[in-house]
C-alpha positions in Angstrom: 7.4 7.6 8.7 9.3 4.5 9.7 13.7 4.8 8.6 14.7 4.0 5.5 14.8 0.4 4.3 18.2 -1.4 5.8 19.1 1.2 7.9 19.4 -0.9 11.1 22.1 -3.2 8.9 23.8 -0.6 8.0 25.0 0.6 11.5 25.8 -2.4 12.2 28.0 -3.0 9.5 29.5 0.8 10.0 30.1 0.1 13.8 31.6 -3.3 12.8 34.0 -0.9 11.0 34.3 0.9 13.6 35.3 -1.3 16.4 38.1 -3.0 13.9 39.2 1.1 13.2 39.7 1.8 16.9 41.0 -1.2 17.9 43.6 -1.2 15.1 44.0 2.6 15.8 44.9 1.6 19.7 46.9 -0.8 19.0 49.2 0.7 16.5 49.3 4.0 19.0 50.1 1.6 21.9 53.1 -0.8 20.6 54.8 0.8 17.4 54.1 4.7 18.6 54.7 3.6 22.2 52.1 6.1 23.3 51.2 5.9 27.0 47.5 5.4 27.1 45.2 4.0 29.5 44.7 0.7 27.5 42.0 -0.8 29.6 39.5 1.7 30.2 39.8 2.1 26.2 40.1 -1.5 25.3 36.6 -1.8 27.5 35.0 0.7 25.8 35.8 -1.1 22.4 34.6 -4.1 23.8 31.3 -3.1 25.3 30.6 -1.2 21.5 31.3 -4.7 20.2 28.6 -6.6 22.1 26.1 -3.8 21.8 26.7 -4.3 18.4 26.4 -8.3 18.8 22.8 -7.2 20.7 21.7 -5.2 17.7 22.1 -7.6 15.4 20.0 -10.3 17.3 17.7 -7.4 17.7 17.4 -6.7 13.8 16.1 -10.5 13.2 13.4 -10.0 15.5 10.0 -9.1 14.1 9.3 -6.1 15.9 9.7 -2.9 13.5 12.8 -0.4 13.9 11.7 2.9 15.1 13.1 6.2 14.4 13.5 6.6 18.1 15.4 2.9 18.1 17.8 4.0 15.7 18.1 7.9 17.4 19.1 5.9 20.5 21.7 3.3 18.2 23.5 6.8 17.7 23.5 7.8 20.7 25.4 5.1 22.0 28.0 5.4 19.0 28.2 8.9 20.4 29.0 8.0 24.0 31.8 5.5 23.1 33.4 7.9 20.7 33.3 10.4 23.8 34.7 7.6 26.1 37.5 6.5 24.0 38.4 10.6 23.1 38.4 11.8 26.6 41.1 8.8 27.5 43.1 10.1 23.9 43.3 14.1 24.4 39.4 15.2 24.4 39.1 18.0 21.9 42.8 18.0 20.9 42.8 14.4 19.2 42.3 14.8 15.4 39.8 12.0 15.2 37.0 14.5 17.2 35.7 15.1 13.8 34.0 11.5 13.8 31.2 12.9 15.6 30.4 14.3 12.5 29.4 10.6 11.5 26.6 9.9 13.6 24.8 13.3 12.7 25.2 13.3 9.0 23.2 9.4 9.2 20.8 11.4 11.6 20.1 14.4 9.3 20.1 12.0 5.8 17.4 9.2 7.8 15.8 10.6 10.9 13.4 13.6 11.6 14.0 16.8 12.3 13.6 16.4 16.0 16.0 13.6 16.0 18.3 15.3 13.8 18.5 18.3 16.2 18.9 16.4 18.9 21.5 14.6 17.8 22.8 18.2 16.9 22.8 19.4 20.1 24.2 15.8 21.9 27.5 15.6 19.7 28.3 19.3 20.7 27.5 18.7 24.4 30.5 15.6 24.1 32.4 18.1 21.8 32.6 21.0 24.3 33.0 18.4 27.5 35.8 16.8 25.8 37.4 20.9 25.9 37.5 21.3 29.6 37.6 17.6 30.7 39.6 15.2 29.3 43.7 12.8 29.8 45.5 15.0 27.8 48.3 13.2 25.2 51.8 13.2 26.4 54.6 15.1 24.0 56.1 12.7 21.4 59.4 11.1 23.2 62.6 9.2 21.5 61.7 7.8 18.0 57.9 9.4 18.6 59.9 12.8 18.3 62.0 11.7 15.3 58.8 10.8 13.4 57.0 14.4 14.6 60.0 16.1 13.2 60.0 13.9 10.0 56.6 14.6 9.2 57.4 18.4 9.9 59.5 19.4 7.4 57.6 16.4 4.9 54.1 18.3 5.2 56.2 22.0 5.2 55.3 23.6 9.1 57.8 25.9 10.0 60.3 25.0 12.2 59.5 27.5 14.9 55.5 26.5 14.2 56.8 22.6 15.2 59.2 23.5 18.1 56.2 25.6 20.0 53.7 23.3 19.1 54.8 19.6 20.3 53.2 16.5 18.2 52.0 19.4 15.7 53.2 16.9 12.7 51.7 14.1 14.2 48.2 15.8 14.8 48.1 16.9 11.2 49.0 13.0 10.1 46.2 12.1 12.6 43.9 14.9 10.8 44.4 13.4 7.1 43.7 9.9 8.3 40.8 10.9 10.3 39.4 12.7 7.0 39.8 9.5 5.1 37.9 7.7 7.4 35.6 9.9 7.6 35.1 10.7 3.8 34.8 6.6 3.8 32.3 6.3 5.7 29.9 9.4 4.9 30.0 8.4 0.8 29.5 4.5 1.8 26.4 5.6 3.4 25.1 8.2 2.1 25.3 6.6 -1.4 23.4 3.5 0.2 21.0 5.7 1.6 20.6 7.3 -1.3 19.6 4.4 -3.2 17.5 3.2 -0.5 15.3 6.5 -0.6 15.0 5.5 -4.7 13.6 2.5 -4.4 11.4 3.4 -1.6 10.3 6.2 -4.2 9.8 4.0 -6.9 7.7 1.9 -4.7 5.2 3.9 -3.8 5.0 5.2 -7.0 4.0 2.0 -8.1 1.6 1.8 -5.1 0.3 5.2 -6.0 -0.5 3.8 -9.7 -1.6 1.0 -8.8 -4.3 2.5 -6.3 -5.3 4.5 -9.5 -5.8 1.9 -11.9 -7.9 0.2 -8.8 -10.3 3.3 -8.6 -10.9 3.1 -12.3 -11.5 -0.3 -12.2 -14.4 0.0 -9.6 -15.8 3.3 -10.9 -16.2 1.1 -14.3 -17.5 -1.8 -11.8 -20.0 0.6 -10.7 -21.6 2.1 -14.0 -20.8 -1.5 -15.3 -23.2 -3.2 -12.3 -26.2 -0.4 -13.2 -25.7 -1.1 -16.7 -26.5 -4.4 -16.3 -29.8 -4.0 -13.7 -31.2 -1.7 -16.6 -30.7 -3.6 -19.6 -32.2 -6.7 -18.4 -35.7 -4.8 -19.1 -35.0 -3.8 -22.6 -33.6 -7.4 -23.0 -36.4 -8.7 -22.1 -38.9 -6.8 -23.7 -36.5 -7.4 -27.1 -37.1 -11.9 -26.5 -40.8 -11.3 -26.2 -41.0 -8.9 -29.7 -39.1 -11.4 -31.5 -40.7 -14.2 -30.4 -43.9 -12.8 -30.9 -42.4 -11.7 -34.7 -41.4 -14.9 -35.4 -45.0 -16.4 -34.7 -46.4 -13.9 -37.2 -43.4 -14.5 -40.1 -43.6 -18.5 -39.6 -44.6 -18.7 -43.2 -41.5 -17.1 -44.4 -38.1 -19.2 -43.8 -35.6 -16.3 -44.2 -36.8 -13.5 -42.2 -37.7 -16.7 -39.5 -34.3 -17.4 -39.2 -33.1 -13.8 -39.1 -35.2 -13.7 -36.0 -34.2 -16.8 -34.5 -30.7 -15.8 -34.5 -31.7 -12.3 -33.3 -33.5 -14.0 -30.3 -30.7 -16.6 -29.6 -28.4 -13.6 -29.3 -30.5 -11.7 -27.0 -30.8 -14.8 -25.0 -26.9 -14.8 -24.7 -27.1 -11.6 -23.5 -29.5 -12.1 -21.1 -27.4 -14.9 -19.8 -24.1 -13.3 -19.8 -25.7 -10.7 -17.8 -26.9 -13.0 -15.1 -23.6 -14.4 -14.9 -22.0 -11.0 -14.3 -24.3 -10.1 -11.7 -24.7 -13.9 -9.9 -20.9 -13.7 -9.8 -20.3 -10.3 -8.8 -17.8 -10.2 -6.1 -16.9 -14.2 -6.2 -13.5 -15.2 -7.6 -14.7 -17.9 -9.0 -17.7 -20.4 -9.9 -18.5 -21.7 -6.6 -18.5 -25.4 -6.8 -16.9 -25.3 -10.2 -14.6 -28.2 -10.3 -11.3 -28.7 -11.8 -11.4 -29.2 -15.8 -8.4 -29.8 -18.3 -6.8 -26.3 -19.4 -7.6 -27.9 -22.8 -11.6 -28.5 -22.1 -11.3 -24.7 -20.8 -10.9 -23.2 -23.6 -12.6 -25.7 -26.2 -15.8 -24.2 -23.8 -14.2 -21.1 -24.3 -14.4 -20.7 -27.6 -17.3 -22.9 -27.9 -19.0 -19.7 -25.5 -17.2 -16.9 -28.0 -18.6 -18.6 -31.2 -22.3 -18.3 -30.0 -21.4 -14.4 -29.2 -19.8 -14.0 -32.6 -21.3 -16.3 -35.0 -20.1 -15.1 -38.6 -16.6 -15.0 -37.0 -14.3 -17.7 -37.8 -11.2 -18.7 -36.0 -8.8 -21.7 -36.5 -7.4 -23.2 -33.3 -4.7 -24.7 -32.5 -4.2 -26.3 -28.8 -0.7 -27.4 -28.3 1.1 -29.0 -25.1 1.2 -31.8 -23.1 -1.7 -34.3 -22.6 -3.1 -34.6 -20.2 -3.4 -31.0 -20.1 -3.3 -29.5 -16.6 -6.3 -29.4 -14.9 -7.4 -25.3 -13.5 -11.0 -24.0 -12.2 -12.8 -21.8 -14.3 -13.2 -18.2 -13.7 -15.6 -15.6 -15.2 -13.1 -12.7 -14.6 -10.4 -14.6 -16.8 -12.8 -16.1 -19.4 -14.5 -12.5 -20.2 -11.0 -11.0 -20.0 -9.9 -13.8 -23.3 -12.9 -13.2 -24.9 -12.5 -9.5 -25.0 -9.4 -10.2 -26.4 -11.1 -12.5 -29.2 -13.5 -9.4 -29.8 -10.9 -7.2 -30.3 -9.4 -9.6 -33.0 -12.4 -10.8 -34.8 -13.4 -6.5 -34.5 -9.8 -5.7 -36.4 -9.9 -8.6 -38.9 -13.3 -10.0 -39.8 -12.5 -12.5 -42.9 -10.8 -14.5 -39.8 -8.4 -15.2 -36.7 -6.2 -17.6 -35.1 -6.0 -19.1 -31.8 -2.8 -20.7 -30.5 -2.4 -21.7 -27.5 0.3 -23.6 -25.6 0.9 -24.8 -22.2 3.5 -26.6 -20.0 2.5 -27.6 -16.4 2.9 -24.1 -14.8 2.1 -22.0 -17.6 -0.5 -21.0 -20.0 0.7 -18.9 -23.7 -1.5 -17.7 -26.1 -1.1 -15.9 -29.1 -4.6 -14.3 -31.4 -3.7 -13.1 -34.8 -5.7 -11.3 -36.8 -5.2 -10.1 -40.5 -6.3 -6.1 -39.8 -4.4 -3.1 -40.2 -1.7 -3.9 -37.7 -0.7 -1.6 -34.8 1.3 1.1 -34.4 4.4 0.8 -31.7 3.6 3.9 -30.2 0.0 3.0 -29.0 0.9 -0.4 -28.6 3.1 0.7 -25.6 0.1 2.6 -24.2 -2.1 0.1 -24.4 -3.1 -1.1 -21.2 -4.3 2.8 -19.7 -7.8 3.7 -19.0 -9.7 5.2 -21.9 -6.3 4.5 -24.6 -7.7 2.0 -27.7 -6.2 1.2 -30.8 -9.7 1.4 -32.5 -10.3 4.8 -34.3 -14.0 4.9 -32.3 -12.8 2.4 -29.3 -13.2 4.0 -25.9 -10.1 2.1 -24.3 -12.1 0.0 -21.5 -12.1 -3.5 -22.7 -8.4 -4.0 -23.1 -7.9 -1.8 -19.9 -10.1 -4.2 -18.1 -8.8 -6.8 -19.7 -5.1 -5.9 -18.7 -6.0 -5.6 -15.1 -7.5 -8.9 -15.1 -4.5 -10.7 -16.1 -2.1 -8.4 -14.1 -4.4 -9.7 -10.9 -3.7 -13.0 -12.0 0.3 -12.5 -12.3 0.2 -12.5 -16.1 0.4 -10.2 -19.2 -0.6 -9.0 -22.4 1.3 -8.0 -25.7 0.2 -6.4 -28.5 2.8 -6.3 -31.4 2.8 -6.2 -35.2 2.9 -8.8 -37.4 5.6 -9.4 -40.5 3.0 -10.5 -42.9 0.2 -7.7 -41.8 -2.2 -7.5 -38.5 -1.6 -7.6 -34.9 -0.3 -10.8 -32.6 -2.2 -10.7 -29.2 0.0 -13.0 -26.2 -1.6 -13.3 -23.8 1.2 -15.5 -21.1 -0.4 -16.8 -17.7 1.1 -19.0 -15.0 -1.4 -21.9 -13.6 -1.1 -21.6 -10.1 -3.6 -18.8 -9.3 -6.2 -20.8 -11.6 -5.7 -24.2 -9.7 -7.8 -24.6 -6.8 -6.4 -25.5 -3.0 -6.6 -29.5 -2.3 -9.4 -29.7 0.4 
């Protein structure tokens, strides 16, 4: 698994701390504490950390992904100037020795385990060379001396503790400071690692859902595609009885125009399942042109009024004219007209359709006069097999939610004040608008 998200920025932004620290550290050591230290091997060491650090960031901007080995090796190389600049400062003996703690802790919280034991094991090799090999610090002299008594009898060591032990003060000064440091630095991390980990949690729990909800969509797909291949028989058979009906009742006008309505919605049918099949696995009418967003859905519910003839629905189409102009798709236009059934289903003496658009968007709102909808299975509307019909099986708005989802909108259910349910429906126009050729 690739390093947390950021990871590579954040070194670099904790060894841009850390070149200011030591420098600043080396500097106040060198003038105000007049402490003899070899300033150039140290001031090089500084240096060199900066540049690498100059490297890494031109390395981050490249495209190439970071590696847990890349940032393994990033760490080592904090490791090896810590060493550097310790083994000129006292080795083991300087208070600061604790910062190798740093570079494991970011190891352990981001890396494997490999590279966390590793890393282990290579801050204890500096730690125990820096024991046996290292420029010792010189005994506090003059005003040095003053200051490791001060700080004596401020922080309470016994005076026979602080004669025996030169610069004892001064090392416990240098431990508190290297504790805030340190303290700094491990909570700035760690809580940005932290949050780091959460969203990379919450991301592929999304991804994890949404792979879900993409298996039920094409196990419906499925049974849905041998649905269709076997009711184009019965369909058939059902045009060629009522036709043959109507032949023997064309005497009496009633029951003739029973059957003629009977046959004219078998023929839809039959069409709508051609459609489905001709178009299964195309995005869109192929060498459908552009139309009006306004001509789109006069066809629209030109298309749904033939489905649902004893329905009525007022409309009301509302933006500026011209009206942007969008291709047609069969995914979106049976995704709105499932949303129409559901309406004309929940409120049968009529509906409304209002729809509004500006030149990137597309809002509609279908409101019925049924029994309304309850909040609670309003929010779970949307889920596989979840309907807000007492005998509904869920799929029609599920599919119908994906749909719009695919194409960056959404869908709302929500009460209304004077009774039944408000369906928006809110789309943007740039998926629906075809590339210039």
């Amino acid at each position: 698994m690739p390093p947390a998200p950021g990871l590579l920025s954040r070194l670099i932004a904790l060894r841009r701390i850390s070149v200011l620290a030591q420098g600043g550290v080396l500097l106040l050591a060198v003038v105000w504490l007049r402490i003899p230290l070899p300033v150039l091997p140290m001031v090089a060491i500084t240096v060199t950390l900066g540049a690498f650090n100059l490297f890494t960031q031109w390395r981050q901007q490249q495209a190439r992904p970071v590696t847990d080995d890349e940032v393994f090796a990033q760490l080592l190389v904090d490791v090896a100037a810590l060493g550097g600049l310790l083994y000129f400062a006292g080795g083991s003996a300087n208070p600061f020795v604790s910062l190798f703690l740093v570079p494991l802790t970011i190891a352990a919280a981001a890396l494997p385990v490999r590279q966390a034991w590793l890393m282990a094991g290579a801050t204890l090799l500096a730690y125990t060379f820096l024991m046996f090999w290292n420029l010792p610090l010189p005994p506090p002299q003059g005003e040095m001396a003053e200051l490791d008594a001060l700080l004596a009898r401020a922080s309470g060591v016994a005076p026979e503790h602080a004669g025996h032990v030169s610069g004892f003060a001064l090392h416990v000064l240098g431990m508190w400071l290297n504790f805030v440091v340190s303290a700094v630095v491990v909570a700035l991390f760690l809580t940005r690692m932290a949050a780091a980990l959460k969203a990379r949690d919450r991301e592929l729990a999304a991804a994890r859902e949404k792979a879900l909800k993409n298996e039920q969509i094409l196990a419906l797909g499925t049974l849905a595609a041998g649905a269709a291949h076997k009711l184009g028989t019965p369909l058939s058979t059902m045009a060629v009885v009522l036709r043959e009906a109507e032949l023997a009742h064309a005497d009496d006008t009633e029951l003739r125009e029973d059957l003629q309505l009977l046959r004219t919605q078998v023929d839809e049918c039959k069409k709508i399942l051609s459609q489905t099949l001709a178009s299964a696995g195309q995005a869109r009418d192929e060498g459908s042109r552009q139309i009006p967003l306004d001509a789109y859905l006069e066809r629209l519910l030109e298309e749904w009024q033939l489905i649902r003839p004893q329905a009525t629905v007022a409309a009301t189409l509302a933006g500026p004219r011209p009206a942007p102009e969008i291709a047609t798709d069969r995914r979106l236009e049976q995704a709105l007209l499932n949303l129409l059934d559901n309406a004309a289903d929940a409120s049968p003496e009529g509906l409304a359709f209002n729809a509004d658009w500006s030149a990137t968007a597309l809002t509609i709102d279908i409101l019925d006069q049924g029994p309304g909808i309850d909040p609670a299975t309003a929010s779970r509307l949307g889920e596989a097999f979840i309907s807000s019909k007492a005998d509904g099986l869920g799929i029609g708005f599920f599919l119908t939610n994906a749909t719009l989802e695919q194409f960056g909108g959404s869908v709302e259910l929500t009460p209304r004040d004077t009774g039944g349910t408000r369906t928006r429906v809110t789309l943007p126009l740039a998926q629906l608008t075809l590339a210039p050729t």
